[in-house]
DRENDO-1510 file (C-alpha; in Angstrom, 1 decimal, always signed):
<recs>
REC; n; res; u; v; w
REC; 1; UNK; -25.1; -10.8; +17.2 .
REC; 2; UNK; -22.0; -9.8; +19.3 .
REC; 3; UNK; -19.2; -8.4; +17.2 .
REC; 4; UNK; -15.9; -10.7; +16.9 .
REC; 5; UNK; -12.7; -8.7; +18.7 .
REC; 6; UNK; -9.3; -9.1; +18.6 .
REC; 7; UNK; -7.7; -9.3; +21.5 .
REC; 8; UNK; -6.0; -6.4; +22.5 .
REC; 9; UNK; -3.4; -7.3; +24.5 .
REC; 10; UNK; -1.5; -10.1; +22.8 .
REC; 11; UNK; +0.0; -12.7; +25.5 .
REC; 12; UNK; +3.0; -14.6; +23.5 .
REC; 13; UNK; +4.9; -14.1; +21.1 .
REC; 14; UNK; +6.3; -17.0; +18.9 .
REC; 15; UNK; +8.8; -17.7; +16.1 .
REC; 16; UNK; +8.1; -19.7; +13.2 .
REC; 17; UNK; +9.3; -23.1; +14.7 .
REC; 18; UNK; +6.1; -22.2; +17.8 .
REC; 19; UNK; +8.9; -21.6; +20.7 .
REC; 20; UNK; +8.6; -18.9; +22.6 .
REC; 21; UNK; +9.8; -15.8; +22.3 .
REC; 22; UNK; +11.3; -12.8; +25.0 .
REC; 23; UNK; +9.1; -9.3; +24.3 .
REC; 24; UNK; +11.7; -7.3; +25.2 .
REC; 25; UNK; +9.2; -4.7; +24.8 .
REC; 26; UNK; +6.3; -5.8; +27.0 .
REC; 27; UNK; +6.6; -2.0; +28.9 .
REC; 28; UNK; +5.1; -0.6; +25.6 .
REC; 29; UNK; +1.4; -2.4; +26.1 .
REC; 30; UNK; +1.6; -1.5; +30.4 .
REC; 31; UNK; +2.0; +1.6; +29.3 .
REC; 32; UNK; -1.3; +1.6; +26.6 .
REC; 33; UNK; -3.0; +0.2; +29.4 .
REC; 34; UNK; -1.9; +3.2; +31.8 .
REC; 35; UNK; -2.8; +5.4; +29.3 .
REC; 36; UNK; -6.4; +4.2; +28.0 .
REC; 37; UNK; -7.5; +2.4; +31.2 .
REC; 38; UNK; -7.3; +4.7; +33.7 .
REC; 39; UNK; -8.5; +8.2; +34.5 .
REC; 40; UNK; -5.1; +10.1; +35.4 .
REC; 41; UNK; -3.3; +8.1; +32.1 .
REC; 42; UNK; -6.3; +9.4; +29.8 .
REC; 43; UNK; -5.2; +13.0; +31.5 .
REC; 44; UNK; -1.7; +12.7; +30.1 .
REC; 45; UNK; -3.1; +11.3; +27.2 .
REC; 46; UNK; -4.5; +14.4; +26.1 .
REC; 47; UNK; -1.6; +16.7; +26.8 .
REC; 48; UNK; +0.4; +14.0; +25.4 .
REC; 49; UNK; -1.2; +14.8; +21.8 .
REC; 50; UNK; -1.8; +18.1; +21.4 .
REC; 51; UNK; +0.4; +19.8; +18.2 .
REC; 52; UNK; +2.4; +21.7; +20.6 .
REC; 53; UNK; +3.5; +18.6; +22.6 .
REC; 54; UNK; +3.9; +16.4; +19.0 .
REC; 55; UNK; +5.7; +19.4; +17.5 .
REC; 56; UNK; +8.3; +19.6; +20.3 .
REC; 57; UNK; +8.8; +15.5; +20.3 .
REC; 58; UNK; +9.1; +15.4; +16.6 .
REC; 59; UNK; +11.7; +18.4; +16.9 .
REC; 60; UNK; +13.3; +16.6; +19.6 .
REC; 61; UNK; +14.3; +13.6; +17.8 .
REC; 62; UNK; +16.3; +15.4; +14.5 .
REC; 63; UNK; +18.3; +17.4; +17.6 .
REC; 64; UNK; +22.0; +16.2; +17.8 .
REC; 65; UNK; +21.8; +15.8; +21.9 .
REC; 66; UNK; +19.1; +13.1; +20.7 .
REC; 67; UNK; +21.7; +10.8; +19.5 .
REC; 68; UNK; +22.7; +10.5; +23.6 .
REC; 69; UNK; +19.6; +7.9; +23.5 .
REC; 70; UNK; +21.3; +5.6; +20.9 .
REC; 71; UNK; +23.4; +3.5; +22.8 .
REC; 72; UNK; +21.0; +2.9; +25.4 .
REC; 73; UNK; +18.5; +1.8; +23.0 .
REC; 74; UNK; +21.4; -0.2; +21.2 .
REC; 75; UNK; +21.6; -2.5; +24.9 .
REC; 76; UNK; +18.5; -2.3; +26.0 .
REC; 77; UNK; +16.7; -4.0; +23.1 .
REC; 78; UNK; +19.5; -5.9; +21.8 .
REC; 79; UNK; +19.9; -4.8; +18.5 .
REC; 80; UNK; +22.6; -6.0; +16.3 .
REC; 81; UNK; +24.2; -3.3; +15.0 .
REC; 82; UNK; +26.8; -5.5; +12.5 .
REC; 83; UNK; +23.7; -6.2; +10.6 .
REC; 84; UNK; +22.9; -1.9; +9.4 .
REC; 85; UNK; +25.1; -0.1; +7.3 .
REC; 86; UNK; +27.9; +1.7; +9.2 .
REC; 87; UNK; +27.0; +5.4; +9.6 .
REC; 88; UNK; +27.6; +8.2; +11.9 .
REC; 89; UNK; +23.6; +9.3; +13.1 .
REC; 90; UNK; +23.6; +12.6; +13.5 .
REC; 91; UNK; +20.2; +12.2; +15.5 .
REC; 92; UNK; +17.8; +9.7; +16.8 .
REC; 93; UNK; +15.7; +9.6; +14.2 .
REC; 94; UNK; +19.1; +9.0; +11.8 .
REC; 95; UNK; +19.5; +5.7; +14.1 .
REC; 96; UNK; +15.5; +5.0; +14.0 .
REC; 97; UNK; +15.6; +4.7; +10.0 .
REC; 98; UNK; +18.8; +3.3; +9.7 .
REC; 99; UNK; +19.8; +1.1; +6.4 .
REC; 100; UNK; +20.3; -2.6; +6.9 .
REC; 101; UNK; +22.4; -4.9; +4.8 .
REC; 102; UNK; +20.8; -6.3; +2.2 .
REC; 103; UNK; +21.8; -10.1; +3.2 .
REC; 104; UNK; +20.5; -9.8; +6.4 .
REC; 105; UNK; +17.1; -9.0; +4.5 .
REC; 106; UNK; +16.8; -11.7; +1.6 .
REC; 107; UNK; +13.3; -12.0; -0.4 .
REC; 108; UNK; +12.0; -15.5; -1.0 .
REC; 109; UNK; +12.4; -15.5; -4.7 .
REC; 110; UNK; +9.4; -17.8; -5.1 .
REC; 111; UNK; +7.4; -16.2; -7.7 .
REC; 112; UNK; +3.6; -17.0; -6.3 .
REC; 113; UNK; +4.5; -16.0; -2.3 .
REC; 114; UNK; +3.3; -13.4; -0.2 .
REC; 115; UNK; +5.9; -11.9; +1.7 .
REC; 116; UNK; +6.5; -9.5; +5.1 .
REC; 117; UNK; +6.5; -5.6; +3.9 .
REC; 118; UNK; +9.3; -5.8; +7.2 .
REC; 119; UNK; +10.0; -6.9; +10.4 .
REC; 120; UNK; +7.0; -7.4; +12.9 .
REC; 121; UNK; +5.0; -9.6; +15.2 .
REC; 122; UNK; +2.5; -10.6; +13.2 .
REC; 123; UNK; -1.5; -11.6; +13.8 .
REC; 124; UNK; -3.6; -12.4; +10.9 .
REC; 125; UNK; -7.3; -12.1; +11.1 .
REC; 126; UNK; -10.4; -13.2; +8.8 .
REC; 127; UNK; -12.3; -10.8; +8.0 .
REC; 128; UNK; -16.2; -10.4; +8.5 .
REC; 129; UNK; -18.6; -7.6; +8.5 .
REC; 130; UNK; -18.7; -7.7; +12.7 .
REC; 131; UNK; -14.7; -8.1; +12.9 .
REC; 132; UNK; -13.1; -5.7; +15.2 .
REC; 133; UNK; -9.3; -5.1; +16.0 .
REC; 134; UNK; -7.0; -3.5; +17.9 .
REC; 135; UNK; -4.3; -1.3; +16.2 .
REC; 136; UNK; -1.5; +1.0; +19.0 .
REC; 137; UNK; -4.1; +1.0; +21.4 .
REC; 138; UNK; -7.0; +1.7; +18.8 .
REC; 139; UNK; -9.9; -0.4; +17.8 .
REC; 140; UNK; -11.2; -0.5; +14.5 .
REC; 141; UNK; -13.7; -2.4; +12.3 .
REC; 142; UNK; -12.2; -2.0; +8.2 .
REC; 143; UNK; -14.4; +0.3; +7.1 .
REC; 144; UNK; -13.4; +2.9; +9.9 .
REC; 145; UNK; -9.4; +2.0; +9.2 .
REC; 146; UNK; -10.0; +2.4; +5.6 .
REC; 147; UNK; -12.1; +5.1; +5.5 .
REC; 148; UNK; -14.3; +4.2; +3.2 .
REC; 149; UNK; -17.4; +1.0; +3.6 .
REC; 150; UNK; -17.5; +0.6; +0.0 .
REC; 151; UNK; -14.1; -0.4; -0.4 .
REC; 152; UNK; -13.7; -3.0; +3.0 .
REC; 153; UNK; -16.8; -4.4; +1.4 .
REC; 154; UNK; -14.7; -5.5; -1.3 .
REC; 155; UNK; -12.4; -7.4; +1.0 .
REC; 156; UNK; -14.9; -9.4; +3.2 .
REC; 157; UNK; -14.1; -13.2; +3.8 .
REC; 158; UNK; -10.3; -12.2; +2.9 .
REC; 159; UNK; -7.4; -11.9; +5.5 .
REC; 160; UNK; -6.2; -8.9; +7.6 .
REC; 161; UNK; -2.7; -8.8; +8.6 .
REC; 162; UNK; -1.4; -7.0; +11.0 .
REC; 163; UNK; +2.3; -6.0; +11.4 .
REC; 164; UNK; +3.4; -4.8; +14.4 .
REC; 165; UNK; +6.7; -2.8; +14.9 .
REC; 166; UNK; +8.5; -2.2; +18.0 .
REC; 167; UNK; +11.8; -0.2; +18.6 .
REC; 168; UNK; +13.6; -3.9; +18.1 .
REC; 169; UNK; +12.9; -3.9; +14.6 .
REC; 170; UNK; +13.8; -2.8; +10.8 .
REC; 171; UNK; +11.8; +0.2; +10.2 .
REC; 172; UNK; +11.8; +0.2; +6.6 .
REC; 173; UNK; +8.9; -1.6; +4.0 .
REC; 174; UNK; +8.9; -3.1; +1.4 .
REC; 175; UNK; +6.3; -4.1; -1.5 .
REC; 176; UNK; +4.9; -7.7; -0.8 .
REC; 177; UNK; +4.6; -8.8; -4.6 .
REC; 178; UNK; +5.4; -7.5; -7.9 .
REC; 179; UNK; +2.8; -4.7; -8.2 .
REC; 180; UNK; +1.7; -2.3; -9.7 .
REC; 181; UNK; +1.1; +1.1; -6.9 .
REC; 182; UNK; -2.2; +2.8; -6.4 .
REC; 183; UNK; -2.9; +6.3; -5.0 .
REC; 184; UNK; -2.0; +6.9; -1.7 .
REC; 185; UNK; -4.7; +8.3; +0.8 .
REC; 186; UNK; -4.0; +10.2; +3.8 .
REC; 187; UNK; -6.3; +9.7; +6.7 .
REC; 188; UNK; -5.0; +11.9; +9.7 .
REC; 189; UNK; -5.6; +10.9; +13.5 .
REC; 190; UNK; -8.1; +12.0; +16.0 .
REC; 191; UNK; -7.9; +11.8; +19.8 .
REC; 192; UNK; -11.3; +12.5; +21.6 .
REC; 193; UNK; -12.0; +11.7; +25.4 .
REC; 194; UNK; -15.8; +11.6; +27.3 .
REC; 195; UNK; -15.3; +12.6; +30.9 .
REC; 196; UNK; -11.3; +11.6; +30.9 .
REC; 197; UNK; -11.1; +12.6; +34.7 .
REC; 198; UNK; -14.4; +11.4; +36.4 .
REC; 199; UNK; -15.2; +7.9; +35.6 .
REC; 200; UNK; -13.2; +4.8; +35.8 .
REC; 201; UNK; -14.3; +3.5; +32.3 .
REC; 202; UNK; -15.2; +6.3; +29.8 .
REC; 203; UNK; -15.3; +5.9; +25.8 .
REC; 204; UNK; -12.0; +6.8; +24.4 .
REC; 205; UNK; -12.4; +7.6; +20.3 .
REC; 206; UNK; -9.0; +6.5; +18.9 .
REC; 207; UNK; -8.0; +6.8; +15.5 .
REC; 208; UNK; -4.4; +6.7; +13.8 .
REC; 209; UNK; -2.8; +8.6; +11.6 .
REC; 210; UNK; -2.5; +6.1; +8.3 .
REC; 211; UNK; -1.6; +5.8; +5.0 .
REC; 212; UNK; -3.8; +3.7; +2.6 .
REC; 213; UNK; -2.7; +2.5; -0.9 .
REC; 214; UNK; -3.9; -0.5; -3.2 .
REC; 215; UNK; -1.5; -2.3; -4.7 .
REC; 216; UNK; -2.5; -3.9; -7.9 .
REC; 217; UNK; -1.0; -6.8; -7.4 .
REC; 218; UNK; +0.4; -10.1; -10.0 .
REC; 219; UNK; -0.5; -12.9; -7.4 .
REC; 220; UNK; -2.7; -11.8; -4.7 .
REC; 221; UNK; -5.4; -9.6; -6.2 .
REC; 222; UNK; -5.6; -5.7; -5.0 .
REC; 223; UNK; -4.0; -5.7; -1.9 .
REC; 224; UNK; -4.4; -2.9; +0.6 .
REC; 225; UNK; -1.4; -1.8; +2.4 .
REC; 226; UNK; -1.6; +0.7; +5.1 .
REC; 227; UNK; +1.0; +2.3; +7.5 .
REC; 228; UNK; -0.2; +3.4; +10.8 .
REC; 229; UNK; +1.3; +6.1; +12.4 .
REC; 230; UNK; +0.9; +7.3; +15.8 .
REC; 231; UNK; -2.6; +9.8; +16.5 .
REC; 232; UNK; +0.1; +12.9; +16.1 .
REC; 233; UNK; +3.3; +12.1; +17.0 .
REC; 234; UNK; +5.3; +10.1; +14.4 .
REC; 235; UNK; +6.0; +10.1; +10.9 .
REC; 236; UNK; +5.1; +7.7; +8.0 .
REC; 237; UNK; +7.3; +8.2; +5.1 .
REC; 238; UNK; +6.5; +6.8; +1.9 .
REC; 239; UNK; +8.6; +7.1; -1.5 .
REC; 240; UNK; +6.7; +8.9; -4.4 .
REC; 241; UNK; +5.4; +6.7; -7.2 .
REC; 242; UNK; +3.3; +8.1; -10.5 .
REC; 243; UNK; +0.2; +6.3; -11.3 .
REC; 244; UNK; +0.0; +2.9; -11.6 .
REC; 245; UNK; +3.7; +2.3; -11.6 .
REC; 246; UNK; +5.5; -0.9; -11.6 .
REC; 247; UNK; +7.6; -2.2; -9.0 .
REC; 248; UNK; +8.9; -5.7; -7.9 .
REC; 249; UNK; +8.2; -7.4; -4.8 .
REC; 250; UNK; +11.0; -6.3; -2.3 .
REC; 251; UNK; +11.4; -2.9; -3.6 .
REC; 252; UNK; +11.4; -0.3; -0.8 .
REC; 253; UNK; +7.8; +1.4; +0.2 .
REC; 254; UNK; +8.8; +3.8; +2.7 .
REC; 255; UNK; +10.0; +4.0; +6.7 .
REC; 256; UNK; +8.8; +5.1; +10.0 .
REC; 257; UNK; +10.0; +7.9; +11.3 .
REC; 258; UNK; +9.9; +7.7; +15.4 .
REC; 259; UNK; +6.2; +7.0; +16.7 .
REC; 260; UNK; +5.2; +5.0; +14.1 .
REC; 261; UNK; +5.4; +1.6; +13.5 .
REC; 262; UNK; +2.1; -0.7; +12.4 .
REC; 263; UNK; +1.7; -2.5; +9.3 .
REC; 264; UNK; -1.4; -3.6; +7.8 .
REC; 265; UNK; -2.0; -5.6; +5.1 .
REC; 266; UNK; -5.5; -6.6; +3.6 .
REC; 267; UNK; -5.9; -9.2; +1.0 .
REC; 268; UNK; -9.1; -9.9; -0.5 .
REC; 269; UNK; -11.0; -13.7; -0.2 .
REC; 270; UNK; -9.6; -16.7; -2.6 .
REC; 271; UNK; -6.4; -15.0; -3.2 .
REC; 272; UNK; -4.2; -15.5; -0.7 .
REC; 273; UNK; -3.6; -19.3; +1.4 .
REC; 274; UNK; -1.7; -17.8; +4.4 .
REC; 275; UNK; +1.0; -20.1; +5.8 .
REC; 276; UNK; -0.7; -22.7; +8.8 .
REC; 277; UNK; +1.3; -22.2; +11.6 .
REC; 278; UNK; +0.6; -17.9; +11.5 .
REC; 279; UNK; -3.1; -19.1; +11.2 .
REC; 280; UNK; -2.7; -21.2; +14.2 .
REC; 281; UNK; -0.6; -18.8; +16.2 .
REC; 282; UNK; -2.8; -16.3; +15.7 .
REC; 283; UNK; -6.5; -18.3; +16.4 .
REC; 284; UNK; -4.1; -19.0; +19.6 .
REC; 285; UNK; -4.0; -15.4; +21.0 .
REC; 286; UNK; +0.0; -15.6; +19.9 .
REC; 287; UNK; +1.8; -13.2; +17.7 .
REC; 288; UNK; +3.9; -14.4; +15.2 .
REC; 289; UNK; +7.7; -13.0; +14.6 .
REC; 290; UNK; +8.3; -12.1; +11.1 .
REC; 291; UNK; +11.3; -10.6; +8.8 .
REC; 292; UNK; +11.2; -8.5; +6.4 .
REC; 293; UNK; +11.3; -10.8; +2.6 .
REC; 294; UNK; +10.0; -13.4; +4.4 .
REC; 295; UNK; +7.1; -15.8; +3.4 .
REC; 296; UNK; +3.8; -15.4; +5.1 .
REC; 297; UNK; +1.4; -17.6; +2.4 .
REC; 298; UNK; +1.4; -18.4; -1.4 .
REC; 299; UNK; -1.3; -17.7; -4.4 .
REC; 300; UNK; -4.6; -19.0; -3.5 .
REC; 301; UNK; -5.7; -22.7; -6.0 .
</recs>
């Protein structure tokens, strides 16, 4: 039986109301493409990641002369700067993480919804033991994302969301319900190429950096949430939390630092009824644009 696959190169991206929306970042998937699909981008590729290269980026970014980048950014994607907290960034990754203002954020207070962990174009995905997707240029079946087979057995016949970030967006999470917070595991990337020079189509082994927690959840069951970082370049920051401990729905996870920016969340069967039209949008090859508090389903009857 042939595996089911996401696509990986998502067409159209829609708001809630199914109009159309500008990507005003499509140069971000030409350049996947460049990199993964052809013999001189899988080249780069690998100088691209290595420590030394991903040492001096991450560096780069927390320099002062960084900041230069800001305004550029500021009118290239758009980004409405009246809605973040006034600051003076002292680099780019200052600007990356910045604060917004909390009414341009609000949480649906409705106690049985699911809501965003942030801003994102977002796919949902049923999930079945031949399911594949595509995550920053990776594919995965939920066993390899999680790390573990035991554990994504647990969530077969439930829903895998997938948030995607670009530069556009908030790039700090949130808690989707009232919960209470698992262990976090670590799962660092890998980058391995076959041949990267030789052959126009060569296996490329992909695999993000990612942070994996359950959440034990009041409405939804044990959700997993995971942050996706890039393979070595980008930082996933999440808040410390001792065992088990409560927090409300809306609360602040963690942030990106630059180069990450992929939100997944997995919800196990018969607990979550995820809203029609992301269902439709997303059995349509179309992304969905989400905000951060907003609803995305309700508790499963």
């Amino acid at each position: 039986m042939r595996a089911k696959k996401q696509s990986a190169a998502v067409a159209t991206i829609c708001d809630r109301d199914g109009r159309m929306v500008q990507d005003r970042n499509a140069g971000q998937g030409k350049l996947l493409r460049l990199l993964y699909g052809t013999a001189p981008g899988r080249l780069a590729l690998k100088g691209l990641t290595c420590p030394v290269v991903s040492q001096w980026v991450g560096d780069a970014m927390e320099h002062p002369l960084s900041t230069l980048a800001i305004p550029l950014t500021v009118k290239k994607k758009q980004i409405p700067m009246k809605e973040y907290q006034r600051e003076v960034y002292r680099s780019y990754n200052a600007f990356f993480t910045r604060m917004i203002l909390p009414e341009y954020r609000p949480v649906d207070p409705h106690e049985n919804v699911l809501i965003s962990p942030c801003d994102a174009k977002l796919t949902v995905i049923p999930v079945e033991e031949d399911t594949r997707f595509v995550i920053k240029g990776a594919e995965y079946r939920l066993s390899a994302l999680v790390g573990c087979k035991r554990l994504a057995q647990r969530y077969m016949g439930g829903y895998c969301m997938i948030f995607r970030l670009t530069p556009d967006d908030y790039h700090r999470y949130c808690f989707p319900d009232d919960c209470r917070v698992g262990k976090t595991r670590q799962i660092d990337g890998v980058l391995h190429t076959v041949n990267p020079v030789s052959a126009e189509y060569v296996k490329v082994y992909h695999r993000n950096s990612r942070a994996v927690t359950m959440l034990r959840t009041e409405h939804f069951g044990d959700l997993l949430q995971i942050e996706v970082g890039a393979m070595l370049v980008g930082k996933i920051v999440n808040h410390p939390h001792t065992a088990m401990q409560a927090v409300k729905r809306g609360d602040e996870k963690g942030y990106f630092a630059f180069g990450g920016s992929t939100i997944v969340v997995v919800a196990p069967p018969h607990c979550v009824s995820v809203d029609a039209d992301l269902l439709r949008n997303s059995r349509d090859g179309a992304e969905t644009l989400i905000r951060f508090g907003e609803r995305i389903g309700c508790a499963h009857e």
